[in-house]
Wavefront OBJ file of the C-alpha trace (Angstrom):
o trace
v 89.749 81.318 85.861
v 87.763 79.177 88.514
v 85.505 80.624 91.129
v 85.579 78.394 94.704
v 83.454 78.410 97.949
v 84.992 77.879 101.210
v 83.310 78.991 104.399
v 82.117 82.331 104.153
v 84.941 82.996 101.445
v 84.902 83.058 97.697
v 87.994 82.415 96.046
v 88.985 83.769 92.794
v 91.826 81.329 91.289
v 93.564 82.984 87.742
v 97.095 82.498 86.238
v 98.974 85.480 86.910
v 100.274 85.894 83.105
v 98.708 84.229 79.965
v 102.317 83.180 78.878
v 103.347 81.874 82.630
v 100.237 79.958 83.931
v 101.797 77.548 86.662
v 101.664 80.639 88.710
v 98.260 81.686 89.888
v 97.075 84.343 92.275
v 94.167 83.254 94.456
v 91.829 86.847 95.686
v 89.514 86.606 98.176
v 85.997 87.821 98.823
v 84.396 88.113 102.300
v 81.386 90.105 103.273
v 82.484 92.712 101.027
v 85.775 92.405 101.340
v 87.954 91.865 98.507
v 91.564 91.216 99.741
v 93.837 91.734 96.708
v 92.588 92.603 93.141
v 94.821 90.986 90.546
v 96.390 91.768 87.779
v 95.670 93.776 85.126
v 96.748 91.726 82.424
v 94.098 89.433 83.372
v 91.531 91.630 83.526
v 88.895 89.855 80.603
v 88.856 86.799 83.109
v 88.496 89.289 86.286
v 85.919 91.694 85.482
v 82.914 88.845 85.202
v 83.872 87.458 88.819
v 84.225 91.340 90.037
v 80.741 92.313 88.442
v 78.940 89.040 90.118
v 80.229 90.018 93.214
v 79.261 92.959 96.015
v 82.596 94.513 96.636
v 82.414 97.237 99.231
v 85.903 97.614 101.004
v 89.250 96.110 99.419
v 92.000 95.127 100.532
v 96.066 95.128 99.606
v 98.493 93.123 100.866
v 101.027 95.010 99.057
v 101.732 97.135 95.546
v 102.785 94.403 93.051
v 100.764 94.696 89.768
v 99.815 91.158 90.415
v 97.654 92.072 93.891
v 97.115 95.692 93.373
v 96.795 96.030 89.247
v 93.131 95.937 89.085
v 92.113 98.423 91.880
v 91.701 100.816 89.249
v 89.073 99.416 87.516
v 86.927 98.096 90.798
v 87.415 101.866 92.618
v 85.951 103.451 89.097
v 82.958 101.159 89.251
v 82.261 100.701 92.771
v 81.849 102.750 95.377
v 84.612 101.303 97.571
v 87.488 102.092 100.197
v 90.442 100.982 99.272
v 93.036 100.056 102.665
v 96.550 99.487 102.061
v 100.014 100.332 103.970
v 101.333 103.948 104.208
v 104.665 103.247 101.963
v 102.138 101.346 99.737
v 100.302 104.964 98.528
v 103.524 106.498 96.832
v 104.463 103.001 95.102
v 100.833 102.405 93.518
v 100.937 106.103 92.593
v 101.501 106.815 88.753
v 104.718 108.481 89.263
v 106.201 105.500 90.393
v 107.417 102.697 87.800
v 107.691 98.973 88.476
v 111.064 97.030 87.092
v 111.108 95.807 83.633
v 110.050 92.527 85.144
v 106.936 94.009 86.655
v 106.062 95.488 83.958
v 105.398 92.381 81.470
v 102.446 92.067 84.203
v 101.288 95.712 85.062
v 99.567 98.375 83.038
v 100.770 102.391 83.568
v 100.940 103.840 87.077
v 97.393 105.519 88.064
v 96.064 107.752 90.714
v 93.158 105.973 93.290
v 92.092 106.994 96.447
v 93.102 104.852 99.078
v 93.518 105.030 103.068
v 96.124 103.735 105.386
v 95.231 100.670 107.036
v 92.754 101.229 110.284
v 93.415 99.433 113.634
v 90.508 96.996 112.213
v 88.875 96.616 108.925
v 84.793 95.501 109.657
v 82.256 94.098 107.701
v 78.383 92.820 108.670
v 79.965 89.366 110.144
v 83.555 89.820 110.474
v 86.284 91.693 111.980
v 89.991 91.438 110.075
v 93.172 92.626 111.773
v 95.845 93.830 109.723
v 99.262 93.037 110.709
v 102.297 94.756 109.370
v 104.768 91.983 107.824
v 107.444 93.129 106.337
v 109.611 90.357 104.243
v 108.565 90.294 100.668
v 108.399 94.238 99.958
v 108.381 96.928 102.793
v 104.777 97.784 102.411
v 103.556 93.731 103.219
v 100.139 93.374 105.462
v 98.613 89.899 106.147
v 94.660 90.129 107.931
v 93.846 88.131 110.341
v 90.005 86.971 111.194
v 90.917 86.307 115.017
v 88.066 84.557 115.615
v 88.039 82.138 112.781
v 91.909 81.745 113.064
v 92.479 82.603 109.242
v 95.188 84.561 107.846
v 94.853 86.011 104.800
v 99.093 85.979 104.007
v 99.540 87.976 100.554
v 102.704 86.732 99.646
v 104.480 85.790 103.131
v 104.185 82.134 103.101
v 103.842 81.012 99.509
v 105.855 78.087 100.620
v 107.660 76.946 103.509
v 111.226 76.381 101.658
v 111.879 79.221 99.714
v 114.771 79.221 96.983
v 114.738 82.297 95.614
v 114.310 86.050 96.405
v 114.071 89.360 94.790
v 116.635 91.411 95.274
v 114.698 93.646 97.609
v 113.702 90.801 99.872
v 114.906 90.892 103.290
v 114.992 87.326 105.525
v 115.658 89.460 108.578
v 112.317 90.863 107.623
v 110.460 87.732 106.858
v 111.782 86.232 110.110
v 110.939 89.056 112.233
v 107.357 88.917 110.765
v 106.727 85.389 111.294
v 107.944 85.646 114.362
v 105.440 88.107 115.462
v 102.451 86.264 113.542
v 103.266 83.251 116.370
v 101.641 85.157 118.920
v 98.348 84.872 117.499
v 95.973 81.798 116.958
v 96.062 80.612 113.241
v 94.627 77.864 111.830
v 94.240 78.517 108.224
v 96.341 80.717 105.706
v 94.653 81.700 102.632
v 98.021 82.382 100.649
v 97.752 84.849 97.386
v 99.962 82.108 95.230
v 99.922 78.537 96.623
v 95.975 79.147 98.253
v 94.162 77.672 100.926
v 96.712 75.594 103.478
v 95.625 73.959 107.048
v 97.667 73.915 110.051
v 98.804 77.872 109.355
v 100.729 77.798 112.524
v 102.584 75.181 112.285
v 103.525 76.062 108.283
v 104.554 79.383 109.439
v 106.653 77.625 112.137
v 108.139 75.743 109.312
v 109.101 78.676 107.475
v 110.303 80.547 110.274
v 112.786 77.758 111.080
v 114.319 76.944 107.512
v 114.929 80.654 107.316
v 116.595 80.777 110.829
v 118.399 77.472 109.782
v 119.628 78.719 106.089
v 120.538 82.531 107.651
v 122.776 80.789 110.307
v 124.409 78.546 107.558
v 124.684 81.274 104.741
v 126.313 83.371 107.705
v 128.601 81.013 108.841
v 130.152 79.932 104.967
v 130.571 83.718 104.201
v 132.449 84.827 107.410
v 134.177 81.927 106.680
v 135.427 83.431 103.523
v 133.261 81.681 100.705
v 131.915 83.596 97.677
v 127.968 83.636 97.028
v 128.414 81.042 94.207
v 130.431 78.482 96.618
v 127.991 79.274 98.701
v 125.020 78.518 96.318
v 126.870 75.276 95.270
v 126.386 74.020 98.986
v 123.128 75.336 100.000
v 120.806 75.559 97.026
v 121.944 73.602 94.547
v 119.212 72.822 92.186
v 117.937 75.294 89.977
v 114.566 77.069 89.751
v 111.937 77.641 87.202
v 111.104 80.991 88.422
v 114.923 81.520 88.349
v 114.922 81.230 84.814
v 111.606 82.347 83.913
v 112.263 85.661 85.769
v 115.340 85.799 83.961
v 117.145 85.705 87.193
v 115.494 88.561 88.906
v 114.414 86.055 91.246
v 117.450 84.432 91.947
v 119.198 81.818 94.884
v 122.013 84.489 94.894
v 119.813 87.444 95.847
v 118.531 84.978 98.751
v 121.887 84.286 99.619
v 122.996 87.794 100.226
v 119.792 88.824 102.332
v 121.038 86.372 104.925
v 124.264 88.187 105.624
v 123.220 91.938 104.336
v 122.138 94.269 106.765
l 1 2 3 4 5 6 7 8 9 10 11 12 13 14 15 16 17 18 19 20 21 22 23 24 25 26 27 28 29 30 31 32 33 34 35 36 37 38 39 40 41 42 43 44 45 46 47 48 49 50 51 52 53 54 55 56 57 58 59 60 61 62 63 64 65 66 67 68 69 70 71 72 73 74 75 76 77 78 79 80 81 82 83 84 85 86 87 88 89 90 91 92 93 94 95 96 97 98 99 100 101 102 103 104 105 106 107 108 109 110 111 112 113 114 115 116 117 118 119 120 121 122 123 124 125 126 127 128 129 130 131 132 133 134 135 136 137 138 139 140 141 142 143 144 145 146 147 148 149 150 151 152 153 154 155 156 157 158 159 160 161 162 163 164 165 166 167 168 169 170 171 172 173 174 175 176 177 178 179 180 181 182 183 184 185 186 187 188 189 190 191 192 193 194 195 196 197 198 199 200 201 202 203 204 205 206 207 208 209 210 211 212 213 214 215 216 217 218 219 220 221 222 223 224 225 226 227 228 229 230 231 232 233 234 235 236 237 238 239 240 241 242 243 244 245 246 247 248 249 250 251 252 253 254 255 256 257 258 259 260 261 262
């Protein structure tokens, strides 16, 4: 684990999983403000970062075990509010179970307080907008400091040239969020995976128009009659580690079908 500094912001930088540590998950800590809590199978390199720090409100961009799994253990020792989306509350509840998948990085389902996101989340020196976005689960929110420009993106952006989806991913989603996230002034995402990037606008812009440009060709090879896997031969034809690591529940194919599925 490695503790960073920028601005007013401390990062907290851990692999994800012990047994898959090229992916990390970067958490942030403003005033008080702990956006995203990590996972729970990390938890021995957590706690000594969460116990140095003065954690008041938290934050989640969404209910994956790798954002949300520790938000038991900081709302038992901390007197905190926890803010997340409505359709967030049922999944983090303990009567809902995460795919086998998930569950190599999650610990059992548990019941927390939390609230629905306000109109504004505030702290001593900072005000943080939260901004439905839709894409990578239903329940998505990125925050956005409007008047430093940063954007706090959970896992919208991770990287401008996505390969793979989960099957639940939508790209009509993800392009209708970033779509909406040009209308405000961004100048730096602080990404849950890939971590702090400059230029946010213009990466977002990049995103937005690979996905319009791979929807539009994905569209146009299945209407003209192609299968997914002729398809995936043209488009994306290089193979990805989280494809195989995932054991394909990230997959090309599952992107491949969210361009053309409803």
């Amino acid at each position: 684990m490695k503790q960073l500094h920028y601005e007013d912001i401390d990062v907290i930088k851990t692999a994800v999983n012990p047994f898959y540590r090229v992916m990390k998950i970067h958490l942030y800590l403003i005033d008080g403000l702990l956006i995203d809590t990590g996972p729970r199978i990390r938890k021995f390199h957590l706690i000594p970062a969460f116990k140095s720090g003065h954690i008041f409100q938290i934050a989640l961009t969404h209910s994956h075990d790798d954002h949300a799994g520790m938000v038991r253990w900081v709302s038992e020792r901390f007197s905190v509010d926890i803010f997340c989306h409505e359709k967030a509350l049922r999944v983090l509840s303990k009567h809902a179970q995460p795919s086998w998948y998930r569950r190599l990085f999650s610990s059992p389902r548990i019941d927390f307080q939390a609230k629905v996101y306000p109109s504004v989340i505030r702290t001593p020196d900072h005000e943080f907008i939260p901004i439905a976005a839709p894409g990578h689960t239903a329940d998505h929110v990125c925050l956005l400091e409007p008047d430093r420009g940063w954007l706090f993106s959970g896992d919208l952006y991770i990287t401008p040239y996505p390969k793979v989806f989960l099957k639940q991913e939508s790209i009509h989603a993800y392009i209708a969020s970033l779509q909406k996230l040009m209308s405000y002034n961004i100048d730096t995402i602080f990404c849950a995976h890939t971590g702090i990037i400059h230029d946010g606008k213009d990466m977002l812009k990049r995103k937005l128009d690979y996905l319009l440009t791979l929807r539009q060709h994905v569209t146009e090879l299945h209407q003209a009659g192609l299968k997914d896997r002729e398809i995936r031969k043209q488009l994306l034809p290089d193979k990805v580690r989280l494809e195989l690591m995932s054991f394909g529940l990230f997959s090309r194919l599952n992107l491949i079908r969210s361009c053309y599925r409803e």
